[in-house]
C-alpha positions, -999 to +999 in steps of 0.1 A: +168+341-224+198+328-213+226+314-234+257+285-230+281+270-251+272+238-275+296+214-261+332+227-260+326+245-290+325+289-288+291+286-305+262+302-280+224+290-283+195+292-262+187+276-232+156+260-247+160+244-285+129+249-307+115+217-318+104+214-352+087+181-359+052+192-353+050+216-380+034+202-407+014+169-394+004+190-363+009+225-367-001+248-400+022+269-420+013+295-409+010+285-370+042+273-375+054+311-391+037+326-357+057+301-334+093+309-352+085+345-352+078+342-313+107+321-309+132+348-321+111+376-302+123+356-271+160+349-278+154+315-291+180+309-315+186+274-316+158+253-342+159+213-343+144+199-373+151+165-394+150+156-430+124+129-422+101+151-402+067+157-418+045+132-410+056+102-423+065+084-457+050+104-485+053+136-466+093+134-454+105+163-460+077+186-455+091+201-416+121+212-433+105+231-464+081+249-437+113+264-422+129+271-458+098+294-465+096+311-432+132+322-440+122+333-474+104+357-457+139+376-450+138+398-425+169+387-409+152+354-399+181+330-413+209+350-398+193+348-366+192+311-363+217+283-351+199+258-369+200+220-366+188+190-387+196+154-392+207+125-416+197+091-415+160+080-424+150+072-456+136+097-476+116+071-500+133+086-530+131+058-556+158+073-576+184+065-544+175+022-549+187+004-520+213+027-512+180+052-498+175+031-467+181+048-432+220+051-428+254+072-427+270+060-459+291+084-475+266+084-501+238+087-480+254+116-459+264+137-490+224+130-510+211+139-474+222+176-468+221+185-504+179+172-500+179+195-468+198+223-478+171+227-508+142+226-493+152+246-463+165+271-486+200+279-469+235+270-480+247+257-448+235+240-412+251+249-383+250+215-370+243+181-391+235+154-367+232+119-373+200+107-364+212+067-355+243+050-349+246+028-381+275+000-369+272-008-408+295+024-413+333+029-405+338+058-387+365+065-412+338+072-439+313+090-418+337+115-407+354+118-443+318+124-456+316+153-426+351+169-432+340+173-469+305+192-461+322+215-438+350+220-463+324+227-486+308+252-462+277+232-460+281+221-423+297+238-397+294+212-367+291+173-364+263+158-342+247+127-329+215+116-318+201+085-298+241+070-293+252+051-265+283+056-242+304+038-257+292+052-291+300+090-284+335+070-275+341+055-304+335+084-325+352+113-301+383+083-310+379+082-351+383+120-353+410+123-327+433+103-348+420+123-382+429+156-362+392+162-364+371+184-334+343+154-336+309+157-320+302+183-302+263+175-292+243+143-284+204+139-287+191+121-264+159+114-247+162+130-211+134+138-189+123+132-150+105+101-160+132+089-183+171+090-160+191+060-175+209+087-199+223+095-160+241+061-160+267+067-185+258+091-215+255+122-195+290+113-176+309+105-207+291+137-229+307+156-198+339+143-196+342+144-239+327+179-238+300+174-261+266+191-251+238+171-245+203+182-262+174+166-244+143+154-265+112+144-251+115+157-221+077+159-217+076+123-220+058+121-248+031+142-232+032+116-199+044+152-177+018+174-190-011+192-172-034+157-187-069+182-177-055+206-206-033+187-231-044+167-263-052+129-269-014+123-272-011+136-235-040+116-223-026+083-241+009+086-231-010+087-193-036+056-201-003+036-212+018+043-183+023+017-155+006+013-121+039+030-108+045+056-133+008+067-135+015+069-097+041+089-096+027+118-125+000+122-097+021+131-070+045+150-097+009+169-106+002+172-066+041+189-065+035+216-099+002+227-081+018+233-047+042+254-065+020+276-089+035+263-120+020+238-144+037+205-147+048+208-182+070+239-169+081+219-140+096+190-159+106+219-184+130+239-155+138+205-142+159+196-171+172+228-175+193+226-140+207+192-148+248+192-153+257+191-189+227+198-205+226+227-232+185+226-240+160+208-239+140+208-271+104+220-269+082+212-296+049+235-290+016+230-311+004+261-302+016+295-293-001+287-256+026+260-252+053+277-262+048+305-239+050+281-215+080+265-221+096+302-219+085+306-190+101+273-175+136+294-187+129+320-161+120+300-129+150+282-110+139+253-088+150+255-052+170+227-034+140+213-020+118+212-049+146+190-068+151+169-038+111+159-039+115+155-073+140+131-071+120+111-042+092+109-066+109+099-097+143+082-082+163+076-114+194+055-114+209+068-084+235+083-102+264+075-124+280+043-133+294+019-118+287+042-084+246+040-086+251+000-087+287-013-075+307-007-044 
C-alpha cells in the first residue's frame, strides 16, 4: 500500500480510505469486523465514517458504534488507524430541541463529537469534518468550536465535505486571520462519470493545499461490473441517461480489453488524478474489498487514460480555461 500526505499536513494515510457507511444497514458486525481486520492486514490506515451513518433516523449512530467495538477488541486496532468522521446531520436526539437540526453551531459541533467519541469508544479523531457548508454559521464560531476540540485533544485536524470553491476559500480566509492551519481535506464526490469537481474545487484544494478525498467514485454503483454487482448497481445503470448508459458500455468494452473489472478501473482512475489523497471504498463484502486493493497496485498507462477521457470527456479542464479564451 502506498502512502501520501493529507493535504499540507505531515500526517501519512493510505492511498485508498475505508468507507464505513455500509456497516450496519448493509454489512453485519461481524462482516464489518472481517473487513477492518483486512483493511489493516493491507496497509489501510485511513477509516471514513459519520455520526449519521447507520441507516437512517432511528438507527444514526449505529456505523460509528460498530467501529467503537471492533477497537474494543484491542489488539492495537485504534493505534493503527487515522480515523475520520463528521458533524452536521441531525442525530434525532429530542433532548437537543431545535438546536438538533443538521448544522455547525458551536453547540452543535461541541454535542456532536462528544456523541461520536462515545460510541466509537476513543478520546480523539484524527480528522472531524463537516459534513455541509451551513451559511447560517460565522466562520468565526465554527473555527472557535474547532480550536477548542483540538485544545481539548479531542480533534486533531479540521475537515470539510461537499463545499464549493469559493467555500474552501472562505474558510482557508477565517483561520488565516485567527492564526489557525484551517482545513486540510475536502470530501467530495469525484469519479470518471462525475468531473465538474475539475472546474474549480480540485484547482483551488491544490493551490490551498488541502487534500481532496473522493466519495462515490463508483458512481453510486453506475461503474460497476452491472453482471455481478447488487440491485443498487443495477438501478444506478436503469436510471442513467441515453448517453451515460452509453458510455458505461464502452467504459465496460475498455475494463475487459484490459483484464481488470470496471469497478478497479474507475478505482485506479481516480487514484492518478492530481491532488487527490484517496478515494473512499466502501466494500459490502470482503470480495469487493479485495478488489479495490487491487486497483492500488495497477497504474494506468498514457493511453488507457487518454480513452478514458474520450469516453467520459469531463469539463475539459480547469476554470475559466475549459470555457473562456
Amino acid at each position: 500500500m502506498d502512502y501520501t500526505h493529507l493535504g499540507r499536513t505531515g500526517l501519512k494515510v493510505s492511498r485508498l480510505c475505508l468507507g464505513t457507511m455500509n456497516f450496519g444497514p448493509r454489512t453485519s458486525e461481524q462482516d464489518a469486523f472481517a473487513i477492518m481486520d483486512a483493511a489493516l492486514d493491507a496497509g489501510v490506515n485511513f477509516f471514513d465514517t459519520a455520526n449519521v451513518y447507520g441507516g437512517g433516523a432511528g438507527h444514526n449512530g449505529v456505523t460509528e458504534t460498530i467501529i467503537g467495538h471492533w477497537f474494543a477488541q484491542g489488539g492495537g486496532r485504534r493505534e493503527k488507524v487515522v480515523l475520520a468522521t463528521k458533524v452536521y446531520g441531525s442525530m434525532h436526539d429530542p433532548l437537543d430541541g431545535p438546536n438538533g437540526d443538521a448544522g455547525l453551531s458551536a453547540y452543535k459541533i461541541r454535542r456532536s463529537i462528544e456523541g461520536s467519541l462515545t460510541r466509537l469508544q476513543t478520546d480523539h479523531v484524527e480528522l472531524y469534518q463537516m459534513h455541509h457548508i451551513d451559511t447560517h454559521a460565522p466562520w468565526d464560531e465554527i473555527w472557535g468550536a474547532y480550536e477548542s476540540l483540538i485544545a481539548k485533544g479531542q480533534v486533531v485536524y479540521a475537515g470539510s465535505s461537499n463545499f464549493g470553491a469559493r467555500h474552501l476559500c472562505y474558510a482557508q480566509a477565517a483561520a488565516e486571520k485567527r492564526h489557525f492551519l484551517g482545513l486540510v481535506s475536502e470530501q467530495h464526490k469525484y469519479s470518471l462519470n462525475c468531473r465538474l469537481p475539475e472546474l474549480e474545487v480540485l484547482p483551488t484544494a491544490i493551490d490551498l493545499g488541502i487534500g481532496v478525498i473522493a466519495w462515490s467514485p463508483l458512481d453510486g454503483g453506475l461503474l460497476s461490473d452491472h453482471e455481478t454487482t447488487g440491485e443498487r448497481a443495477k438501478r444506478a445503470l436503469d436510471e442513467a441517461t441515453a448517453t451515460e448508459q452509453e458510455s458505461v458500455r464502452r467504459f465496460i468494452e475498455l475494463a475487459a480489453d484490459l483484464g481488470e473489472k470496471p469497478s478497479v478501473v474507475a478505482l485506479a482512475w481516480v487514484l492518478a488524478q492530481p491532488g487527490l489523497t484517496a478515494p473512499i471504498i466502501g466494500p459490502r463484502t470482503m470480495d469487493q474489498f479485495d478488489d479495490a486493493v487491487h486497483a492500488a497496485e495497477i497504474t494506468l498507462d498514457e493511453a488507457t487514460l487518454a480513452a478514458l477521457d474520450a469516453i467520459f470527456p469531463g469539463p475539459g479542464g480547469a476554470a475559466p480555461d475549459a470555457y473562456a479564451w
